[in-house]
TORKOL-4160 file (C-alpha; in steps of 0.2 Angstrom, whole numbers, padded with zeros to 4 digits, m for minus):
408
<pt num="1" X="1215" Y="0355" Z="0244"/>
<pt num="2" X="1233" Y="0357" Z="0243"/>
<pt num="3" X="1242" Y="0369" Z="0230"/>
<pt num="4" X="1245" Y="0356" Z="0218"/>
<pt num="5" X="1227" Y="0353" Z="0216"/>
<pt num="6" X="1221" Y="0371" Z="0216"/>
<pt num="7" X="1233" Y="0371" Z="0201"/>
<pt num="8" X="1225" Y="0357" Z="0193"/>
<pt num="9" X="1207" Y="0363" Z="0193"/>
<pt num="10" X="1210" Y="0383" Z="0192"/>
<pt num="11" X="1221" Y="0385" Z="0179"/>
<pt num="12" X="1212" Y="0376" Z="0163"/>
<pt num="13" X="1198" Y="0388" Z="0170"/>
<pt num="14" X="1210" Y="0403" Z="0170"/>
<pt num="15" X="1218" Y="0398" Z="0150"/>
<pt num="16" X="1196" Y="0397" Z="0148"/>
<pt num="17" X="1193" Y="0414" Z="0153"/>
<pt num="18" X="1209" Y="0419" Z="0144"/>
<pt num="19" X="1205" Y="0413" Z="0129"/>
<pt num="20" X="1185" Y="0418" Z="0130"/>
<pt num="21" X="1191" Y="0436" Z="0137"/>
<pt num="22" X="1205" Y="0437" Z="0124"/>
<pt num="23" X="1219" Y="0438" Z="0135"/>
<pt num="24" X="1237" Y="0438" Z="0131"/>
<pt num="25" X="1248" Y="0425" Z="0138"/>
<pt num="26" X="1267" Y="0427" Z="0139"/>
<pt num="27" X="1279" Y="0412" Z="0143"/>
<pt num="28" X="1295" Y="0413" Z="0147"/>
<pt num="29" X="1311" Y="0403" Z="0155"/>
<pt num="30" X="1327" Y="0400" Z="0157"/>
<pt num="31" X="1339" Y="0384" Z="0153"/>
<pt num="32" X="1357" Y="0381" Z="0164"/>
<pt num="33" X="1370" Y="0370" Z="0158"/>
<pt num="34" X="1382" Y="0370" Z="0171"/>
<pt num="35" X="1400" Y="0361" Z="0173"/>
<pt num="36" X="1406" Y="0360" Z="0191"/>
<pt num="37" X="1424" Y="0355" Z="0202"/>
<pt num="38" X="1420" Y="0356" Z="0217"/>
<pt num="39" X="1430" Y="0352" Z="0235"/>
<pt num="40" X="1419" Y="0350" Z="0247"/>
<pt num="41" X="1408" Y="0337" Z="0260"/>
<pt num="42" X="1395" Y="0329" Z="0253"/>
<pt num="43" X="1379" Y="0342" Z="0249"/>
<pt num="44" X="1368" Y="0349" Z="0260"/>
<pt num="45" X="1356" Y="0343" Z="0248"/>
<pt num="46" X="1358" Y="0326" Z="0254"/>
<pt num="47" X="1357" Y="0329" Z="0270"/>
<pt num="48" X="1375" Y="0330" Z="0275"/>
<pt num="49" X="1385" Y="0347" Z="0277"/>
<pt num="50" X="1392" Y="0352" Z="0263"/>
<pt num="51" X="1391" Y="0370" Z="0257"/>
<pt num="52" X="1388" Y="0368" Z="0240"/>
<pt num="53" X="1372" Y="0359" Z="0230"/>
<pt num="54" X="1384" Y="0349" Z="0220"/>
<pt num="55" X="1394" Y="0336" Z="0225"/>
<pt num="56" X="1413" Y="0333" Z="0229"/>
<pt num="57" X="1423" Y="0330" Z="0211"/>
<pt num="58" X="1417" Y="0336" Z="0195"/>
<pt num="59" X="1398" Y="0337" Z="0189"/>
<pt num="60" X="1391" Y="0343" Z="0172"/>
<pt num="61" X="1373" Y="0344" Z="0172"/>
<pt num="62" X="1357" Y="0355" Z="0170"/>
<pt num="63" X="1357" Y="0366" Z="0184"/>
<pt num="64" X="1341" Y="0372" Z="0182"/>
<pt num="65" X="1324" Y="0374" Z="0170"/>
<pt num="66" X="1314" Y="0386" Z="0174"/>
<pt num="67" X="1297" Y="0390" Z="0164"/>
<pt num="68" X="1288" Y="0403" Z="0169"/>
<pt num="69" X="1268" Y="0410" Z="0163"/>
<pt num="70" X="1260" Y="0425" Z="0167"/>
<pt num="71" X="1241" Y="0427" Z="0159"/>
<pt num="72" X="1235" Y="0445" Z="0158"/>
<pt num="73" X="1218" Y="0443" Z="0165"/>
<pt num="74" X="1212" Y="0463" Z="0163"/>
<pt num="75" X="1224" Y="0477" Z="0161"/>
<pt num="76" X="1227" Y="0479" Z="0180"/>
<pt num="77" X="1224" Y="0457" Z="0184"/>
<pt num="78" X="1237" Y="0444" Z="0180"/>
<pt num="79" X="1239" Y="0426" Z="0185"/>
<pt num="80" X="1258" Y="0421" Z="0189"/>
<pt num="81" X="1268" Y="0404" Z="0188"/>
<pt num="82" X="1284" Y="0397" Z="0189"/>
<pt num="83" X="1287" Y="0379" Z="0187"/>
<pt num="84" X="1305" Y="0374" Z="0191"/>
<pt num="85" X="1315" Y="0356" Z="0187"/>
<pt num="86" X="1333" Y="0349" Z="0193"/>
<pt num="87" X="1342" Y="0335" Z="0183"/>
<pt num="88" X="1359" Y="0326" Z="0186"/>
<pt num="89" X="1364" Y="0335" Z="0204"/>
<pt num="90" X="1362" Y="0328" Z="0221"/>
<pt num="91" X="1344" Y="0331" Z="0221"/>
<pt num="92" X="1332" Y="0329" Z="0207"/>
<pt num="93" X="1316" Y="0334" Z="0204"/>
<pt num="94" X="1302" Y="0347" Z="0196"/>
<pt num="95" X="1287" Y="0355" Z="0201"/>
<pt num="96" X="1279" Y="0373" Z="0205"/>
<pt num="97" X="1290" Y="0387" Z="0215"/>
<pt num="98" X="1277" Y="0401" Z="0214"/>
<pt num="99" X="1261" Y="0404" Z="0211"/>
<pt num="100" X="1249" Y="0420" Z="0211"/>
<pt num="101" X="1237" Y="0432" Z="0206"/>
<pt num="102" X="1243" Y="0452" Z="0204"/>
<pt num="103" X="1236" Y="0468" Z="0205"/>
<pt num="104" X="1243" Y="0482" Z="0198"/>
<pt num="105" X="1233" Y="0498" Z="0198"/>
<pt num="106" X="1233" Y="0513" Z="0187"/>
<pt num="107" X="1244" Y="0529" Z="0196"/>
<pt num="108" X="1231" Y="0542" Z="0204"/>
<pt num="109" X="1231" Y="0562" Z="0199"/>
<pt num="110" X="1242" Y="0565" Z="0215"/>
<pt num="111" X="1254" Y="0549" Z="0209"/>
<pt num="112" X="1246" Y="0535" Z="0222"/>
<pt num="113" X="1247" Y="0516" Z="0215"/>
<pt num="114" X="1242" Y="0500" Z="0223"/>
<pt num="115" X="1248" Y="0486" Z="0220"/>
<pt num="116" X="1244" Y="0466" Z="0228"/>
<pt num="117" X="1249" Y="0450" Z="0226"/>
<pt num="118" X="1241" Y="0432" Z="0233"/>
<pt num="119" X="1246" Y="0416" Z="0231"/>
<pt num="120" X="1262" Y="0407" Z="0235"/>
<pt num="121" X="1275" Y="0420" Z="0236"/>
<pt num="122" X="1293" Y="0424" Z="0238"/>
<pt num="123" X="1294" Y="0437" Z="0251"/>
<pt num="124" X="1302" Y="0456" Z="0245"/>
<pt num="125" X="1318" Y="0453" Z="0254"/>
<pt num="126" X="1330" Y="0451" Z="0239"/>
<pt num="127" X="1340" Y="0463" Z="0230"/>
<pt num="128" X="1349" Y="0452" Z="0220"/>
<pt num="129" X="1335" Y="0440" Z="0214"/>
<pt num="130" X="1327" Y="0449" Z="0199"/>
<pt num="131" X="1328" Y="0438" Z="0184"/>
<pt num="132" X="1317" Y="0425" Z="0177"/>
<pt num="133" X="1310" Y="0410" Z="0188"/>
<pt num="134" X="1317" Y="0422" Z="0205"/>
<pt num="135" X="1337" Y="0419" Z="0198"/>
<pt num="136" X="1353" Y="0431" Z="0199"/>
<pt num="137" X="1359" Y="0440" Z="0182"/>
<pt num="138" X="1377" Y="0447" Z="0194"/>
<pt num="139" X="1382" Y="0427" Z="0200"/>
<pt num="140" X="1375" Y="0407" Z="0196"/>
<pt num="141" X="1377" Y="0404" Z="0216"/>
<pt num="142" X="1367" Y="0413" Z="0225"/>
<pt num="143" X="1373" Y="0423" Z="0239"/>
<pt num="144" X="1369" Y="0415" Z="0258"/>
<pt num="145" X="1353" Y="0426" Z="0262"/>
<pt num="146" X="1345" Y="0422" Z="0246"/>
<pt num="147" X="1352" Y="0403" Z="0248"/>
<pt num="148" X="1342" Y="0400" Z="0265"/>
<pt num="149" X="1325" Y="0412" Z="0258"/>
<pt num="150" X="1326" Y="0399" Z="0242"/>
<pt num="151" X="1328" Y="0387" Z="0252"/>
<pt num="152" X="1314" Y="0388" Z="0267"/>
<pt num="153" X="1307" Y="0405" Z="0267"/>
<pt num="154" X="1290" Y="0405" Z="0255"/>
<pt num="155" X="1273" Y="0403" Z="0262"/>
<pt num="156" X="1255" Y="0406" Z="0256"/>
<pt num="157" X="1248" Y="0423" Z="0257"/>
<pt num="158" X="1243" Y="0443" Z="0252"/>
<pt num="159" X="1254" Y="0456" Z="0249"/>
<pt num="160" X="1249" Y="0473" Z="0249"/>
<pt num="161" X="1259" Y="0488" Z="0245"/>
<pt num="162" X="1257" Y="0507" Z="0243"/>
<pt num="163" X="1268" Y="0517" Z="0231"/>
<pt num="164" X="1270" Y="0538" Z="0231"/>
<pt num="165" X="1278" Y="0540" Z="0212"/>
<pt num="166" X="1290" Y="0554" Z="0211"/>
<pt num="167" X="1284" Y="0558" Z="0193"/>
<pt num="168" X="1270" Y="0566" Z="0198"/>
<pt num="169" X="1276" Y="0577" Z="0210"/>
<pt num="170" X="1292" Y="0581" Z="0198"/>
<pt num="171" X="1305" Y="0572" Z="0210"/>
<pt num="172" X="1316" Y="0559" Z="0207"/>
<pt num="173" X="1311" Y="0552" Z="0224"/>
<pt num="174" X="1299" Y="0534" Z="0224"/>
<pt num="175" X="1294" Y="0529" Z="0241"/>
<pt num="176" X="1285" Y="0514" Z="0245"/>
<pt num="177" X="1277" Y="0505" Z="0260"/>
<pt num="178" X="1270" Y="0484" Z="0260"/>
<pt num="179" X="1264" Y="0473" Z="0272"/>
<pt num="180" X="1262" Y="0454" Z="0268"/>
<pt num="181" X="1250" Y="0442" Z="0279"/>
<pt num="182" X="1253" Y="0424" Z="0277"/>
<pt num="183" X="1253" Y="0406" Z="0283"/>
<pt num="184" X="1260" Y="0390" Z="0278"/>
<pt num="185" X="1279" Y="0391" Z="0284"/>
<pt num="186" X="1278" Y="0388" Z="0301"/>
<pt num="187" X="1295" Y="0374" Z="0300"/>
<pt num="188" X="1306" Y="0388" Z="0293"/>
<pt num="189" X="1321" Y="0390" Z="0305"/>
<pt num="190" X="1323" Y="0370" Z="0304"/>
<pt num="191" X="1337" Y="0369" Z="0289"/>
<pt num="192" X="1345" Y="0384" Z="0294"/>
<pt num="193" X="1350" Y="0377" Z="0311"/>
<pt num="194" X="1354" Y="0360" Z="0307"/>
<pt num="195" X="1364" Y="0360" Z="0292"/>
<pt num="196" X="1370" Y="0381" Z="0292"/>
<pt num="197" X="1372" Y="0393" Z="0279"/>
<pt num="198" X="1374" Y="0387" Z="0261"/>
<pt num="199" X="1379" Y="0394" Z="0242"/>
<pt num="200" X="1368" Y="0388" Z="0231"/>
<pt num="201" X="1354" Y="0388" Z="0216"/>
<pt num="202" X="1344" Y="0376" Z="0222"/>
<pt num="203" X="1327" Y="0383" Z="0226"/>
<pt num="204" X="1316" Y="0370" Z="0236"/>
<pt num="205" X="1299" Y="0366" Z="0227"/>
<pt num="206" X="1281" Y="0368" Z="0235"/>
<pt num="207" X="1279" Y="0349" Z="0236"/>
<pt num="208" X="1297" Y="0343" Z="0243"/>
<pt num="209" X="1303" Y="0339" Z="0260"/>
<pt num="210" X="1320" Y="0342" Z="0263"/>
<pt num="211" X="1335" Y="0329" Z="0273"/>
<pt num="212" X="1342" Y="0335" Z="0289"/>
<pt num="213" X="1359" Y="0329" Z="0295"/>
<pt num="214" X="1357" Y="0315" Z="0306"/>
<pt num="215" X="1369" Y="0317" Z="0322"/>
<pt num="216" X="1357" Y="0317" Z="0333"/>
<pt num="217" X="1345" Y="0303" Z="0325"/>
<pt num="218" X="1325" Y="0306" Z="0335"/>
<pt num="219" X="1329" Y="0322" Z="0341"/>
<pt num="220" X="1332" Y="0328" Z="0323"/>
<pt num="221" X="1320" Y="0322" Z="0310"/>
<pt num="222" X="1327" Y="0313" Z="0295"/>
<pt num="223" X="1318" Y="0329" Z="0285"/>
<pt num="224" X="1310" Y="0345" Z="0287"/>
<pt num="225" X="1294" Y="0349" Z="0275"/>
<pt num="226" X="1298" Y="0369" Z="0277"/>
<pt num="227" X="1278" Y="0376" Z="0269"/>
<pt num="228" X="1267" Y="0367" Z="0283"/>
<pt num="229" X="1254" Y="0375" Z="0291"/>
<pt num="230" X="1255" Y="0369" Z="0310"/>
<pt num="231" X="1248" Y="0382" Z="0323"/>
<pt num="232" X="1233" Y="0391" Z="0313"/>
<pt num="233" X="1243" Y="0407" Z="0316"/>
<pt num="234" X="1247" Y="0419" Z="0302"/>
<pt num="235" X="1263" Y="0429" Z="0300"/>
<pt num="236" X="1267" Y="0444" Z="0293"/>
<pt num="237" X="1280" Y="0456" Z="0282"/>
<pt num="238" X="1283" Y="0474" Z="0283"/>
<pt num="239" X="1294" Y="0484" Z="0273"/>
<pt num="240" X="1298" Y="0500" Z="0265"/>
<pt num="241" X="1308" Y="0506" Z="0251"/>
<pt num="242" X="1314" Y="0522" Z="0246"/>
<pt num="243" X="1321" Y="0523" Z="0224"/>
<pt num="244" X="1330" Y="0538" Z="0219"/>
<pt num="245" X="1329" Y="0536" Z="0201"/>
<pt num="246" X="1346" Y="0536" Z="0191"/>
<pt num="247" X="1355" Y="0533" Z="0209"/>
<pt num="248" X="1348" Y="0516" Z="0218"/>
<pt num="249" X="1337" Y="0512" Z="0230"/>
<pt num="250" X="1335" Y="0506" Z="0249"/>
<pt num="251" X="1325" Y="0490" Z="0256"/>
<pt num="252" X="1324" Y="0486" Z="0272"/>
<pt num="253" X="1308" Y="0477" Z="0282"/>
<pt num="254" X="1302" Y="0463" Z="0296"/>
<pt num="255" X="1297" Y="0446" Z="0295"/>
<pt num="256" X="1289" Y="0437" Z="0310"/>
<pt num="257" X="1279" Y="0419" Z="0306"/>
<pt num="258" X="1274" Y="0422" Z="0321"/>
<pt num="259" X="1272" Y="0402" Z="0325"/>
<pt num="260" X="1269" Y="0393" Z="0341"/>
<pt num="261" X="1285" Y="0384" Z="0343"/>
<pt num="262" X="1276" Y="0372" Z="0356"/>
<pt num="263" X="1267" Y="0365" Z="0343"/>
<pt num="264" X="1274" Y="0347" Z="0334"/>
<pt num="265" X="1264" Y="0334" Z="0321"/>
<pt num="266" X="1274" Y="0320" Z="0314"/>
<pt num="267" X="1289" Y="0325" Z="0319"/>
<pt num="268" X="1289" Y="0343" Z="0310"/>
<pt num="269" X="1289" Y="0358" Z="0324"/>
<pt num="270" X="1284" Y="0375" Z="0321"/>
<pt num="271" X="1297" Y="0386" Z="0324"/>
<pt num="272" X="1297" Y="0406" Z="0329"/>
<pt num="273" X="1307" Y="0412" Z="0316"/>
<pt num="274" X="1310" Y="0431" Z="0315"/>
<pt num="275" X="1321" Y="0442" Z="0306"/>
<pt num="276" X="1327" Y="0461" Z="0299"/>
<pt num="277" X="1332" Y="0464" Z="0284"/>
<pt num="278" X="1343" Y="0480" Z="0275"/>
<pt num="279" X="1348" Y="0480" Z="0257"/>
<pt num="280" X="1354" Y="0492" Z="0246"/>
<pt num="281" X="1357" Y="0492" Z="0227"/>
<pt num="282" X="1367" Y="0512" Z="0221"/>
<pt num="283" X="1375" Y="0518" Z="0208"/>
<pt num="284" X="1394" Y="0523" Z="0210"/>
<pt num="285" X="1405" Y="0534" Z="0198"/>
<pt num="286" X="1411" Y="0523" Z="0183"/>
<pt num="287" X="1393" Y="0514" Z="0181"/>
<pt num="288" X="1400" Y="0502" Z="0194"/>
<pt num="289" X="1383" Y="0494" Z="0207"/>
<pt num="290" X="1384" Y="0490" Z="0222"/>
<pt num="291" X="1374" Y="0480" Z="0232"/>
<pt num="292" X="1375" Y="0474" Z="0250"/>
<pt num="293" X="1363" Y="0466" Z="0261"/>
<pt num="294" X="1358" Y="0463" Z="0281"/>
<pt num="295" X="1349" Y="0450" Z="0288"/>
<pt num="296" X="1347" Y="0445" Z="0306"/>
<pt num="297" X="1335" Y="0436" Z="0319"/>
<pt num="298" X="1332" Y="0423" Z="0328"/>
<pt num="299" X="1322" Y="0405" Z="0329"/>
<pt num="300" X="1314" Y="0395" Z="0339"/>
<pt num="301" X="1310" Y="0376" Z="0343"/>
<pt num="302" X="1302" Y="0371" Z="0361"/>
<pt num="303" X="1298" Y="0355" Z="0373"/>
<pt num="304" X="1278" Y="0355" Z="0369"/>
<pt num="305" X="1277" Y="0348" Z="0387"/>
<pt num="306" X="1290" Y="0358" Z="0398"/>
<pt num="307" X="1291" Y="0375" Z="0387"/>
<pt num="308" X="1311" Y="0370" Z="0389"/>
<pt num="309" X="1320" Y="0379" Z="0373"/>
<pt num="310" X="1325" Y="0365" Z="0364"/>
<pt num="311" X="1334" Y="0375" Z="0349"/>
<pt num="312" X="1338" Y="0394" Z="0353"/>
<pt num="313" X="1348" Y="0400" Z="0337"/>
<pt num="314" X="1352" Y="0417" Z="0333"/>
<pt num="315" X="1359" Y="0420" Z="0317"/>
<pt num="316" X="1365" Y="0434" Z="0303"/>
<pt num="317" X="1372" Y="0436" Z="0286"/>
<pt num="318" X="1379" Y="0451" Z="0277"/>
<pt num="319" X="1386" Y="0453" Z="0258"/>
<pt num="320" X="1394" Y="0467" Z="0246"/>
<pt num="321" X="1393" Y="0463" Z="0231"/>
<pt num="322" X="1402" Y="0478" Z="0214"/>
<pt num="323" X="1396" Y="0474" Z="0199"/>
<pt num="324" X="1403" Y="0483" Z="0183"/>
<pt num="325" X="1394" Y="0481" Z="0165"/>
<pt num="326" X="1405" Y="0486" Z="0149"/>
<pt num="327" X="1395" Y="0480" Z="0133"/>
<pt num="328" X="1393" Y="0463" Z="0134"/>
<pt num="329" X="1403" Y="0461" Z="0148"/>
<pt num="330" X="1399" Y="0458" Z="0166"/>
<pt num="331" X="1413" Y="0456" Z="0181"/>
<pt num="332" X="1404" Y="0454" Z="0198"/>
<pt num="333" X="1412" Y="0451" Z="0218"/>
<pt num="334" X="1404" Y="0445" Z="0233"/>
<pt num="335" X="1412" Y="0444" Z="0248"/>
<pt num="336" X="1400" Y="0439" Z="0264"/>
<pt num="337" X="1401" Y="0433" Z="0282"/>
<pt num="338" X="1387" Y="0424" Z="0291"/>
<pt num="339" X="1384" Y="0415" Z="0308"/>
<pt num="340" X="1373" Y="0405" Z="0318"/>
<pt num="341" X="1374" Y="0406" Z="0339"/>
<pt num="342" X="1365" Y="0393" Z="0348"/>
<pt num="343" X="1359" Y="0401" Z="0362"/>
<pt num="344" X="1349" Y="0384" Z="0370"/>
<pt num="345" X="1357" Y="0372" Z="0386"/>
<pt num="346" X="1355" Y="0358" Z="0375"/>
<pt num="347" X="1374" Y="0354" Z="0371"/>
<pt num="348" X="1371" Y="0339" Z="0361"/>
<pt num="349" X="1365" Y="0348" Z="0349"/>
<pt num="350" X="1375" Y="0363" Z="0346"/>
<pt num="351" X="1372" Y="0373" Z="0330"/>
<pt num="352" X="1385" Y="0388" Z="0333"/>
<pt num="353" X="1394" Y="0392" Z="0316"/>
<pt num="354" X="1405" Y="0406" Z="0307"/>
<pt num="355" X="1410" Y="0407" Z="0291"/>
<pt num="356" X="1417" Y="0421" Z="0277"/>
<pt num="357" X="1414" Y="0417" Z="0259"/>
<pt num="358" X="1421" Y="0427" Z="0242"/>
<pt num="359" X="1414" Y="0424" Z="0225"/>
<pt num="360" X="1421" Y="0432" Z="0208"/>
<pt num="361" X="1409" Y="0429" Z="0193"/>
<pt num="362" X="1412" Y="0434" Z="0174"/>
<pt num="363" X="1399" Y="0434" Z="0162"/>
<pt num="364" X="1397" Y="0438" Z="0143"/>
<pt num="365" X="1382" Y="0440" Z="0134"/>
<pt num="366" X="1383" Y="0431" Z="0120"/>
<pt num="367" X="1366" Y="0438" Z="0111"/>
<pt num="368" X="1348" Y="0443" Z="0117"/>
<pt num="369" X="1345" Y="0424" Z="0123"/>
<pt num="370" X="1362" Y="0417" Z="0128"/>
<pt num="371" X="1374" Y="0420" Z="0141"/>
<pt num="372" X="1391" Y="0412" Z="0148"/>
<pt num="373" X="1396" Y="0413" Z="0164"/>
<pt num="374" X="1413" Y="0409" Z="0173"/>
<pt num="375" X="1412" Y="0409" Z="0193"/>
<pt num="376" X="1425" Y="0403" Z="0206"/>
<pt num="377" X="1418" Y="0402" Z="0224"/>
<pt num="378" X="1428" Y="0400" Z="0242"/>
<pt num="379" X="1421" Y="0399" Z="0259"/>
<pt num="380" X="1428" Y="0394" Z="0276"/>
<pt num="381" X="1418" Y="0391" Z="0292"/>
<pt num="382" X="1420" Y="0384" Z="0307"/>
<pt num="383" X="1406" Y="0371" Z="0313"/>
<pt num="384" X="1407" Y="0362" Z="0329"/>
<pt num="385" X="1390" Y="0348" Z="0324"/>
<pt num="386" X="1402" Y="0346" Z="0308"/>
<pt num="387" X="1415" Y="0341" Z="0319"/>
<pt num="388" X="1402" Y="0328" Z="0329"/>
<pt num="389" X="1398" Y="0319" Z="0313"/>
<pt num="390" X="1417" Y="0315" Z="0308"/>
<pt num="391" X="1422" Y="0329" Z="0297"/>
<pt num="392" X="1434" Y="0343" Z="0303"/>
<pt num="393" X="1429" Y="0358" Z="0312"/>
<pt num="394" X="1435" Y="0371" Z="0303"/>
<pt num="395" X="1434" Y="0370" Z="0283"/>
<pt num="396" X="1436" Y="0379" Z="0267"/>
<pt num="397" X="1426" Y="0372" Z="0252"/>
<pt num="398" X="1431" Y="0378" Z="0235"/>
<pt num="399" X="1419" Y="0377" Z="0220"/>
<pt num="400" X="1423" Y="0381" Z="0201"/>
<pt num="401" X="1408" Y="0381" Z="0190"/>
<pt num="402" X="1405" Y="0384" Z="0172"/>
<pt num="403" X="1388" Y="0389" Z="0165"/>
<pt num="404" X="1378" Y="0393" Z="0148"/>
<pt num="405" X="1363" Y="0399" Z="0152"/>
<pt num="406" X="1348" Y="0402" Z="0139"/>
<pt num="407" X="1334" Y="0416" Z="0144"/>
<pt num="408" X="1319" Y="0419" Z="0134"/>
């Protein structure tokens, strides 16, 4: 039984119990109008390099719709999805982006909560991603770590985490410890490698598979199919977190899927894909935030006959990001730089990159619902495959967007 189908059957069971039980439903969402001018290749989203998900030229359409439903089964239970659709851009389509059950305990007398999660999940590695349906309240794009997690990093799991509350021990001090265990994301790695770092929105849905560049037609497939379950192993997540309340808070963790990168069905690899992660989101004088955030690992693609490395990538991507709120006003600058090194023999496939990228978003809340944005986006690589395939090596792709965005 695939996801789609456990939606199918469980959740007229679970609006049953709901209404038997007298439980209260809450919906919410978000619509995004966007106009675009953008100069860039054609999208990544096609299957070609360009950095942004809209194409070359001028676009105005719905960016994204999101509809999101959480069901409060008992006062600590609550069922969890997040349907999203795409219309007018380089890709269409709808369908589910999360789904899952959550458990969140009462404190103890010494200030002790659990807390859990199961289903298909976003990992806790963003510091940016807070708002309805997994979107951005500082930027529209998001920044290149939250790009590629939207993109390929989801999977199938539990998640479990243990919270000291500082309330009850009259500090200002949370800290927090989690540990996810999960499957269904062995092909992660596979989008990163072969088409780069992007800036974008566009967060892949649970039942679509994604086009690859194709420069090297049967050594790359034509797409990848990022939540597969190939190898029977399960990953894992750790992290830890330390909020001083009225100041900010620090993230950092570990994620390893742990997949045998021998293993291949159909053309779709598993692929050892690791990485560390370090964020922080603080409070400076003038009621300014800042946030920044590290990632970096490496991934892995094998010969299932010789063991021979056939893709051997290391990668990273940093941002800081100030944000400064004044009524109904919001100003927010992003300036990042990220990098792929192919560290594999094979030089017909080389997947080495390096790129910088600045983004200046305003924003003005027009009422509780309704929001404007205004947002100018630069970035400039260098990109050797790109180079291969007929465009230039190095680049600098400009985006100018527009947005009205309704939340509710």
């Amino acid at each position: 039984m695939n996801i789609r189908q456990a939606v199918v059957i469980i959740l007229p069971w679970l609006f049953y119990l709901a209404a038997a039980h007298g439980v209260e439903h809450k919906l919410g969402g978000l619509l995004d109008l966007r106009f675009s001018v953008s100069d860039t290749l054609p999208s990544y989203l096609g299957g070609d390099y360009g950095k942004f998900q809209y194409a070359d030229g001028a676009t105005l359409a719905p960016a994204q719709a999101a509809l999101s439903y959480r069901g409060e089964l008992t006062d600590a239970v609550s069922v969890h999805l997040v349907g999203l659709g795409y219309f007018g851009g380089v890709r269409d389509g709808a369908g589910l982006s999360e789904a899952y059950l959550q458990y969140r305990g009462l404190p103890s007398a010494q200030g002790w909560r659990w807390q859990a999660r199961a289903g298909l999940l976003y990992p806790q590695v963003s510091m940016v991603n807070i708002q309805t349906a997994w979107t951005s309240p500082y930027t529209l794009d998001f920044d290149t770590i939250n790009s590629w997690i939207g993109e390929e990093v989801r999977h199938q799991g539990i998640d479990i985490a243990l919270t000291r509350l500082g309330n009850a021990h009259n500090s200002g001090h949370d800290f927090s410890a989690g540990m996810a265990v999960y499957r269904d994301n062995d092909p992660v790695g596979a989008m990163l490698s072969w088409h780069g770092w992007v800036l974008s929105s566009r967060q892949s849905l649970r039942h679509e598979t994604l086009p690859l560049p194709q420069l090297e037609p049967g050594f790359v497939p034509a797409a990848s199919d990022p939540f597969l379950e190939l190898d029977n192993r399960l990953g894992y997540h750790l992290r830890g977190q330390w909020h001083w309340h009225n100041h900010g808070k620090l993230l950092l963790g570990y994620y390893d899927n742990q997949a045998d990168p021998k293993v291949v069905e159909r053309g779709q690899w598993a692929w050892t894909t690791r990485f560390a992660h370090l964020g922080v989101h603080w409070q400076l004088p003038g009621n300014i935030d800042l946030v920044a955030q590290y990632l970096a690992g490496d991934t892995l693609m094998q010969s299932s006959r010789s063991g021979t490395d056939l893709v051997n990538n290391g990668y990273h991507s940093g941002f800081v990001m100030l944000s400064k709120k004044v009524a109904r006003h919001r100003l927010s600058a992003r300036l990042e730089e990220f990098a792929v090194v192919d560290r594999d023999s094979i030089a017909a496939d080389n997947n080495n990159e390096y790129g910088k990228a600045a983004t200046l978003n305003y924003s003005y809340r027009l009422n509780r619902h309704w929001f404007l944005h205004s947002e100018y986006s630069w970035m400039e690589s260098r990109r050797p495959a790109r180079a291969a395939a007929g465009h230039s090596l190095n680049l600098t792709e400009q985006q100018w967007q527009l947005g009205v965005r309704f939340l509710f």
